[in-house]
FILO-50680 format. One record per residue (C-alpha): residue in one letter; x, y, z; residue number from 1. Coordinates in pm, 1 decimal. Layout:
<guros>
[A; [X; Y; Z]; NUM]
...
</guros>
This chain:
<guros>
[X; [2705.8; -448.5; -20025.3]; 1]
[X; [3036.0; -230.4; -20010.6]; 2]
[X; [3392.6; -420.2; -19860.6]; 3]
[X; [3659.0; -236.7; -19765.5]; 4]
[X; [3907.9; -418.0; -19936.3]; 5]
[X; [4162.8; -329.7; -20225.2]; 6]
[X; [4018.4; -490.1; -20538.5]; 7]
[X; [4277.1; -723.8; -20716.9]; 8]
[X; [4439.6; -654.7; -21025.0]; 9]
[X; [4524.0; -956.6; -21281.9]; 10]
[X; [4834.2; -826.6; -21305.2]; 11]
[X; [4902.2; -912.7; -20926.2]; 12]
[X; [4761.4; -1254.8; -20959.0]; 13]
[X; [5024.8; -1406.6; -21191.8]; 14]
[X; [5385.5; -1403.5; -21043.4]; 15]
[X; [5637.5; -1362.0; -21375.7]; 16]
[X; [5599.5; -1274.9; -21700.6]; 17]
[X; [5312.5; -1419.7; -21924.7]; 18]
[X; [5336.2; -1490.3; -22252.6]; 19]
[X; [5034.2; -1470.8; -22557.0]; 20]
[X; [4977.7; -1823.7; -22694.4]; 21]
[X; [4992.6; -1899.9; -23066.6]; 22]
[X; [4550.5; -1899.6; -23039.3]; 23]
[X; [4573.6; -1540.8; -22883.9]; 24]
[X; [4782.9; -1399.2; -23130.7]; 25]
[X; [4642.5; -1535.9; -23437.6]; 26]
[X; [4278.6; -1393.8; -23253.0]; 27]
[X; [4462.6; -1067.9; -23167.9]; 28]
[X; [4565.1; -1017.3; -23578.2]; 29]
[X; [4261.8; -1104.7; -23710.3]; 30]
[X; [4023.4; -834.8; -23490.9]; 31]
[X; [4271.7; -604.0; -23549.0]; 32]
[X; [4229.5; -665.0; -23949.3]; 33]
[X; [3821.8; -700.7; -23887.4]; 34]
[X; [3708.4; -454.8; -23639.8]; 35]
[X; [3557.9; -200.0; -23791.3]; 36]
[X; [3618.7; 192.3; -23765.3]; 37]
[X; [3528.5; 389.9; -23467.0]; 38]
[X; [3526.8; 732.3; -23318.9]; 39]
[X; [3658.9; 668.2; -23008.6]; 40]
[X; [3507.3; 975.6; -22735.2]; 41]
[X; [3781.0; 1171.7; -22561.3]; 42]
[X; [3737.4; 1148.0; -22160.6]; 43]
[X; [3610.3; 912.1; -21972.6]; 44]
[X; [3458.7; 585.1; -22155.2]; 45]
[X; [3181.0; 330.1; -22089.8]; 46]
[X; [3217.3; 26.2; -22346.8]; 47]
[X; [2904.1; -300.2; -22343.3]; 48]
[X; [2949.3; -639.9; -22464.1]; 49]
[X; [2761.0; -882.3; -22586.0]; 50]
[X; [2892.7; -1226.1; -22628.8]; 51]
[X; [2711.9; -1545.6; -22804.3]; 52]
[X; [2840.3; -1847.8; -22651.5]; 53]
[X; [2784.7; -2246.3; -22760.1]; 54]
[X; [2854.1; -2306.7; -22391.5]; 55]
[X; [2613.2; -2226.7; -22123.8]; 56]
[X; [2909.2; -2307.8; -21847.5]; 57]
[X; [3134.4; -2032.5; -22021.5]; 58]
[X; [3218.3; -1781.2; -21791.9]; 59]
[X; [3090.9; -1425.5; -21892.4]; 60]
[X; [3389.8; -1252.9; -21804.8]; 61]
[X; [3680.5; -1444.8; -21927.2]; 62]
[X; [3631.2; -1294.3; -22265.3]; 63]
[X; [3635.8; -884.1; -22175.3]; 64]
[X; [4026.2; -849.5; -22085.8]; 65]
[X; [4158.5; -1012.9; -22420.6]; 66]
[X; [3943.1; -850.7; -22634.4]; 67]
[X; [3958.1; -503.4; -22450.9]; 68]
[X; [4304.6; -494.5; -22477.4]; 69]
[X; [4273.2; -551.9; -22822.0]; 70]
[X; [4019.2; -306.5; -22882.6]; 71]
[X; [4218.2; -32.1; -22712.2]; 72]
[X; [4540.2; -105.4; -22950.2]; 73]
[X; [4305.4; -73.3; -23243.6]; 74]
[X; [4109.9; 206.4; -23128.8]; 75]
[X; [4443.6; 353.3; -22971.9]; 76]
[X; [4322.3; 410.4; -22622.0]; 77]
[X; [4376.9; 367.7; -22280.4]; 78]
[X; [4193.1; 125.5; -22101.9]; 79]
[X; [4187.1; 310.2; -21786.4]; 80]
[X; [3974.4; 528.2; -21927.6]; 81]
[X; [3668.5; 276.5; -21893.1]; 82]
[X; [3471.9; 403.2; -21564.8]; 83]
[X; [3145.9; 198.5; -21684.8]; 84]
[X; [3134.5; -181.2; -21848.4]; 85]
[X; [2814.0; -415.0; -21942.1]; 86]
[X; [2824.2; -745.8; -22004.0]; 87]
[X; [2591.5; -950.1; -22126.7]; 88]
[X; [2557.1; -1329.7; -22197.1]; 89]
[X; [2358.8; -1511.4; -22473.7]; 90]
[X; [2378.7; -1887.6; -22551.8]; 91]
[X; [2367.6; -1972.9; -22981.5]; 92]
[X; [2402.2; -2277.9; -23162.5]; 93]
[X; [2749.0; -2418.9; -23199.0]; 94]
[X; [2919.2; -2244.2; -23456.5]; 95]
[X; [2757.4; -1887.6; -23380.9]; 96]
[X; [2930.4; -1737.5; -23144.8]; 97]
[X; [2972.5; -1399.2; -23201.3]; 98]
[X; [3040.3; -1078.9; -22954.6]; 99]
[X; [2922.4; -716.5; -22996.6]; 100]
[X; [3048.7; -380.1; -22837.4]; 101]
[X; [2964.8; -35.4; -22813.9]; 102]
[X; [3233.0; 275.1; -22655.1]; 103]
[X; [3019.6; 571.7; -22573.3]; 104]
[X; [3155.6; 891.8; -22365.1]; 105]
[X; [3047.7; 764.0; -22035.8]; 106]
[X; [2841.0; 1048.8; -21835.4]; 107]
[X; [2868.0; 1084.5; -21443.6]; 108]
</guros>
């Protein structure tokens, strides 16, 4: 099914400035001190996820922007290079939660 409408950004969904919470930034340092190193493709991108969550009413994409952005400071990239993204969802025990990724040279 195709709309003709202009998707929304999340930057035009919040009016003001936003600010990182304490959680966020304390996440933010420690995946930028853990993720490992990467060759990052030049061009165009196409990054999966996989995320392990406790909660089967978690929401499967409330997780992708937050650690995307991160992932792009680390990996020092643009974002808006991404033209393909997979996400998949995986219920574990309490306590292992986990999330994996791939960036591959995405191919038209």
């Amino acid at each position: 099914m195709r709309l003709q409408v202009k998707p929304l950004s999340v930057n035009q969904c919040w009016q003001g400035k936003r600010f990182k919470t304490e959680t966020y930034k304390a996440y933010e340092k420690m995946l930028l001190y853990i993720l490992p190193k990467v060759e990052i493709p030049e061009g165009k991108l196409k990054i999966s996820f996989v995320f392990g969550f406790s909660n089967s009413g978690a929401d499967i994409d409330n997780c992708v922007k937050p650690l995307q952005d991160i992932m792009s400071k680390k990996y020092d990239f643009n974002d808006n290079r991404i033209y393909e993204q997979t996400v998949k969802k995986v219920i574990v025990k309490k306590g292992q939660e986990f999330f994996e990724f791939s960036i591959l040279s995405f191919e038209n």
